[in-house]
N, C-alpha and C positions, 0 to 999 in steps of 0.2 A: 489481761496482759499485765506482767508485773513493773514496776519504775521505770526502770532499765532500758525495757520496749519502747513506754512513750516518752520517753528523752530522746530514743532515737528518733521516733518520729517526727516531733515537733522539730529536732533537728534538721531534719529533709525539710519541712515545711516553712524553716527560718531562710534553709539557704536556696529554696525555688525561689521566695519571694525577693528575696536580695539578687539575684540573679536575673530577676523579669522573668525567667522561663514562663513559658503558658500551660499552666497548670492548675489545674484546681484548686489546690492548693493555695496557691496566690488567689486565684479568684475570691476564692471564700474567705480569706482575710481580707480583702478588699470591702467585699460586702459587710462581713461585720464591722468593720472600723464605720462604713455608711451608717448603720445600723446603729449602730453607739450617737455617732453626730448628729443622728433623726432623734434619738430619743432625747439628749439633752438641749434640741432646738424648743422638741415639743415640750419638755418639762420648765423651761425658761419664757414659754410662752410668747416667742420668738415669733416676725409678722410672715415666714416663710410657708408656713402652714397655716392654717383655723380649720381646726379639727371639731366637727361637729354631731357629732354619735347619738344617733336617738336609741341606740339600744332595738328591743322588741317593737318597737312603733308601726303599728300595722300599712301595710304598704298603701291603702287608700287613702291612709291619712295624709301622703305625701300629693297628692292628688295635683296639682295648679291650676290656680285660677282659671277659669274657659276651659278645661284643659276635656278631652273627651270622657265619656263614663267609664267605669272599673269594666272587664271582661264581664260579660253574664257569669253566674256562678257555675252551670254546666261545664265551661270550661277553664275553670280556674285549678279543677285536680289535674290537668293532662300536662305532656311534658311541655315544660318551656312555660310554665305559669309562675306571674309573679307571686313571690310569697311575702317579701318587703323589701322595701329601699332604705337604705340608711345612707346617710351625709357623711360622707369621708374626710373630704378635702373640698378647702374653699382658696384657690391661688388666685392672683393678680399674676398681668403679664409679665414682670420683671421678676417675680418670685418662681414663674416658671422657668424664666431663662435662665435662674441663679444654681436651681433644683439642677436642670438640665446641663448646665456647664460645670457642675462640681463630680459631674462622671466624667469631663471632658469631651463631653458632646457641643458639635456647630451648634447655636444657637440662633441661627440665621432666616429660619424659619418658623420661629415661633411668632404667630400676629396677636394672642388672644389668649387672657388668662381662661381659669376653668373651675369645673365645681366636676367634685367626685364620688360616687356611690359606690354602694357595696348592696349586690341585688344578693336575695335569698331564692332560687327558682326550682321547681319541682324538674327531677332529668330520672336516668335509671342506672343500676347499673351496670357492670359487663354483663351479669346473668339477666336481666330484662326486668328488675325489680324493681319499683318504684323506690326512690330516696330524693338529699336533696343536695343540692352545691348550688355554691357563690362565686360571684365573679365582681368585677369592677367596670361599671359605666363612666364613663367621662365625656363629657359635653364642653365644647368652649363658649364662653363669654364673648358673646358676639358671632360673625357672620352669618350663612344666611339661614331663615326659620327653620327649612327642612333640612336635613342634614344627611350627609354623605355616612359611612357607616365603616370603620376600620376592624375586622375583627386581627385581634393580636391574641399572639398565642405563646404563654410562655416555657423558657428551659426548663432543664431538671432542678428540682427543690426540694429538699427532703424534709423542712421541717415547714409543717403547714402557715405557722405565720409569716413567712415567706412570701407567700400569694398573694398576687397583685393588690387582691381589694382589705387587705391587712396590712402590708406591711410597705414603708415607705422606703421602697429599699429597690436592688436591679428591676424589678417586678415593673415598678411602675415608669420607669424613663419612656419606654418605647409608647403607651397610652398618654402621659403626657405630652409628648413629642408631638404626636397625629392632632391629637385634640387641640395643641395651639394653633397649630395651622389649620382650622375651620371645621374637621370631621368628631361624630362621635367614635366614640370607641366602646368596642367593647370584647375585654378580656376575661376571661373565665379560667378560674382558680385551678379546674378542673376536680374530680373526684378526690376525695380524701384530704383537700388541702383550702386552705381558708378555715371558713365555719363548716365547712360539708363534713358530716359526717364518715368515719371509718378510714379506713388505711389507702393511700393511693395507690392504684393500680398500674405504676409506671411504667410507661413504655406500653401501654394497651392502647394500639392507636384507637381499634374503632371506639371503644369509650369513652378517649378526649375525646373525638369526633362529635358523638351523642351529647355529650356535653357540652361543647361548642356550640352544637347547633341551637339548643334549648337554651344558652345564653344569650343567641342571636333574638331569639324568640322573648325571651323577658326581657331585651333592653329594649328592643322593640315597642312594648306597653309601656315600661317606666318612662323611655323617651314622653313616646305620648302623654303617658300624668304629669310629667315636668314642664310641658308645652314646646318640647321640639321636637316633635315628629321625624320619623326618619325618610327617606327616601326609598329607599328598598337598594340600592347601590350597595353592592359590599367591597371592600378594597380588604384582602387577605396578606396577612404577614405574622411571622411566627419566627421565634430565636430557637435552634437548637432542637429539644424534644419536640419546641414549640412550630420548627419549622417542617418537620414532620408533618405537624398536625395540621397546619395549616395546610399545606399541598394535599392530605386528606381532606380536609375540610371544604376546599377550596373544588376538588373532583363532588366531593356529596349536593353544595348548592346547584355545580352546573349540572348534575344532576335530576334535579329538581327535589333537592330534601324538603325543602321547604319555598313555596310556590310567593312567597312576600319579599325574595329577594334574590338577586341575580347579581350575578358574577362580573367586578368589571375588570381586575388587577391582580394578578400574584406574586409576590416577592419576599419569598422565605429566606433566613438566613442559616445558617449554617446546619442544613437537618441532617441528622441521619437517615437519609433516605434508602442505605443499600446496607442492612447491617451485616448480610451474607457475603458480601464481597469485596465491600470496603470496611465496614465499621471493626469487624471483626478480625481482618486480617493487618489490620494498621493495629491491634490489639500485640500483635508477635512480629513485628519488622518493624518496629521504632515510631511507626507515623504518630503514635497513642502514645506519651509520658505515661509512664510509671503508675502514677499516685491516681490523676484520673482516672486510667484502666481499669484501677482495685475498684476503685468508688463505683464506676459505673455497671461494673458486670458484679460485685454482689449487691448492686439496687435492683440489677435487673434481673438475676437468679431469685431470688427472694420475691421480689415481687409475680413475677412470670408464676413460680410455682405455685402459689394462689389461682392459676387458671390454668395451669396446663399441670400434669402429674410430671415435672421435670426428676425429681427426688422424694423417696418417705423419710427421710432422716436427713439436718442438715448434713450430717456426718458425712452422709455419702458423697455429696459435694464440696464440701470447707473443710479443712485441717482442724483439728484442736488447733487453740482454744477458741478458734475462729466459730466455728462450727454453732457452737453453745451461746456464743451473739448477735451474730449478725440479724436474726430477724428482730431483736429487739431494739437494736439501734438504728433499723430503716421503720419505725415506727410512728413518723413523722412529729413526735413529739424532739427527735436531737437534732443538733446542726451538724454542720461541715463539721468545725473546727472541733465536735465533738467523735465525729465518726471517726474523721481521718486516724486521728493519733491510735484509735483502737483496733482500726486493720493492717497488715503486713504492706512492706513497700513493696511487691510483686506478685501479680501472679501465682508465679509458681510456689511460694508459701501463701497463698491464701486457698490454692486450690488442692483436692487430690491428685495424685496421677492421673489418676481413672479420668475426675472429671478434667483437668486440665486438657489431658488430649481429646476429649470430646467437645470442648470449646474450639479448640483449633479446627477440629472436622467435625460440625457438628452432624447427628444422625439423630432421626427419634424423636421424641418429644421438644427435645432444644431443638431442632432445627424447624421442627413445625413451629412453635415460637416464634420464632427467627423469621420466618416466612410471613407469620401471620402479621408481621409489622412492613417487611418490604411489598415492595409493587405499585406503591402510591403515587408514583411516574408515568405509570402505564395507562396514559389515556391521553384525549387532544385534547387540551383545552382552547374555547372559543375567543381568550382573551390573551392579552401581554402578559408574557412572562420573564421574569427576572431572577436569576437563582445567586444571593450574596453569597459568598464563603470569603477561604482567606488558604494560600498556599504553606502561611505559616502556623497555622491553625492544629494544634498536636491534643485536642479532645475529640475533634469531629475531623476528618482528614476530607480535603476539598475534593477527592475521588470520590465523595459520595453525591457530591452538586454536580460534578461531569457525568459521573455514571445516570443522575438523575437527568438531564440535559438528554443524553444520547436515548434513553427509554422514552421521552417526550418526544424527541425527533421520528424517535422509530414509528411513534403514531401523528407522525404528521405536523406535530407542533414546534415551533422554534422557540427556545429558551435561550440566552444570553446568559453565562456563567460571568457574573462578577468579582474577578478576584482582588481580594483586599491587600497581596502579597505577605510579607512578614508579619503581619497582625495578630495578636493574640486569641483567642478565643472569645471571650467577652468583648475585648476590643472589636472584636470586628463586627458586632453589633452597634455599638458607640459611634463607629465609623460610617455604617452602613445606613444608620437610621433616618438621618437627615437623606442621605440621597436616594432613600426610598421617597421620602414625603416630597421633595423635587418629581421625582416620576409619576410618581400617585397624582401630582399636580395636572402635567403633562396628558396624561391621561382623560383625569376629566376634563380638559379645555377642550377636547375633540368630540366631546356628544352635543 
């Protein structure tokens, strides 16, 4: 794109922000400004953080005292083995609340500082192949030995240091949050983003899934070499892509994916749960800004086409000059702040005709796509359910936590759609998260 383009861009991006609109846009300036303020806390050597990185340090070494012995080696190549733990974050409890109130989060709930890892575990990926990805373990400093088990799940991120167990950034509020208030957590990078290897597969639900669950699975042992054991309890919550995955994730345990732990709580925030009906169609009737729409549907063209034959040529889907970048800028090496100014403000110039009207009605290959992510609603689950959104919400529109609600109903199960009203989209995570950990609370007081 020549000058000219990203002066206008950046221009749209000055005046959403000056504005409040809820836009991506705004979000991901948001987060780099965090981003900026985390680095020069950590460079200043500042008491909010102790960052403590072993680097390669093989994961036995991390072992604690009494703590039980390493897995036999039989199963240390299968999925969900740890590969190592390294030291993240060492908070005290005021440094959590400090962390946690400069997003403008209640901090009303935090009881207990934390210490943070970054596991390395063996998972596969969407083709069945053995690889590997990271996640982030967090334990609180204090209550009780064995411990409750929060798996969180996070939004879309395009550039891998992003991910939770890297970057001290949106990533991690919602695993510090839980972890003060008594539970471990454990959030997983998902494929392609942290240290894992290769390009993320975004929007592939069963893959986060796999990945998820195999996170479950090595924090599970790390727990154990740290000397907190887990309980087998899982409390399920996820933001955005993350709240997708969660509601997947959350159907595979009760499942029985893995027989070490069971299902007690779900309360996803803002997922796209119906991309065929809502996600998509709030894409061409206003529900969806502008700027997120572009962002999101060429992450998710681009990536999708990696597993489904959507296009042989970008061409056939993106306009010059669009065409000729976009896979290289979802390469999880650029940010926001770099994508944005490089795609068009709409749609309709980022797309062809061809493909544009085939996003509107998708057929074909995009619509198997499209399919292969919905239906993640479509079961009873045996526990409480909580669906957060927000009616002012113009990245995720709250028709997709209704429509999600009514496909749970339809088998049987009742959901409560929590609406956060005029909130923004990240906002209503910020909002939401405490009065999840209030629920989650609630919940276990009753077994």
């Amino acid at each position: 794109m020549d000058n000219n383009s990203r002066m206008d861009n950046n221009s749209r991006t000055d005046n959403n922000s000056r504005t409040g609109s809820n836009s991506l846009v705004s979000d991901a300036t948001w987060k780099a400004r965090r981003h900026r303020r985390a680095a020069r806390r950590r460079a200043a050597a500042a008491a909010v953080v102790v960052l403590a990185v072993l680097g390669t340090a093989p994961a036995v070494a991390q072992q604690a005292p009494g703590a039980a012995a390493p897995s036999r080696p039989a199963a240390a190549h299968g999925r969900g083995a740890l590969v190592d733990i390294a030291p993240v974050a060492d908070l005290g409890r005021a440094d959590v609340a400090r962390f946690l109130a400069s997003g403008g989060m209640d901090t009303a709930t935090v009881r207990h500082g934390l210490r943070a890892y970054r596991l390395t575990y063996r998972t596969i990926t969407p083709q069945g192949t053995p690889t590997t990805a990271t996640g982030l373990l967090v334990l609180p400093k204090g209550g009780p030995h064995r411990l409750d088990l929060v798996s969180d799940t996070h939004g879309t991120m395009v550039h891998r240091d992003y991910a939770p167990s890297v970057g001290e950034d949106f990533g991690r509020f919602a695993p510090y949050l839980h972890a003060s208030a008594g539970r471990a957590v454990a959030a997983p990078d998902y494929l392609g983003l942290g240290k894992g290897p290769g390009r993320h597969p975004y929007m592939d639900t069963k893959s986060s899934v796999t990945a998820s669950v195999d996170m479950l699975r090595a924090s599970r042992t790390a727990a154990l070499r740290l000397g907190r054991p887990l309980t087998g309890e899982v409390y399920a919550s996820g933001f955005s892509q993350g709240g997708q995955v969660a509601m997947a994730l959350a159907r595979a345990i009760d499942g029985g994916a893995d027989r070490h732990f069971r299902l007690r709580a779900l309360a996803p925030v803002s997922g796209p749960y119906d991309i065929e009906h809502a996600e998509t169609p709030g894409l061409f009737d206003g529900r969806i800004n502008d700027t997120s729409g572009v962002f999101y549907m060429t992450y998710f063209l681009t990536a999708q086409n990696r597993l489904h034959p959507l296009y042989k040529d970008p061409s056939e889907a993106f306009r010059e000059p669009y065409a000729g970048v976009v896979d290289d800028l979802f390469d999880t090496n650029h940010t926001e702040e770099q994508i944005i100014p490089a795609l068009p403000a709409t749609l309709k110039e980022l797309l062809t005709d061809d493909y544009y009207r085939q996003v509107q009605h998708p057929t074909g290959a995009l619509l198997a796509a499209v399919r292969a992510q919905d239906g993640n609603c479509a079961w009873k689950p045996d526990v409480p359910v909580r669906l957060y959104s927000s009616s002012g919400d113009t990245d995720v529109p709250i028709a997709n936590s209704r429509d999600c609600a009514a496909d749970l109903a339809a088998h049987g199960a009742v959901a409560q759609v929590v609406d956060q009203g005029s909130t923004g989209h990240n906002a209503t995570y910020m909002k939401s998260g405490p009065q999840i950990v209030r629920w989650f609370d609630t919940v276990a007081a009753r077994r």
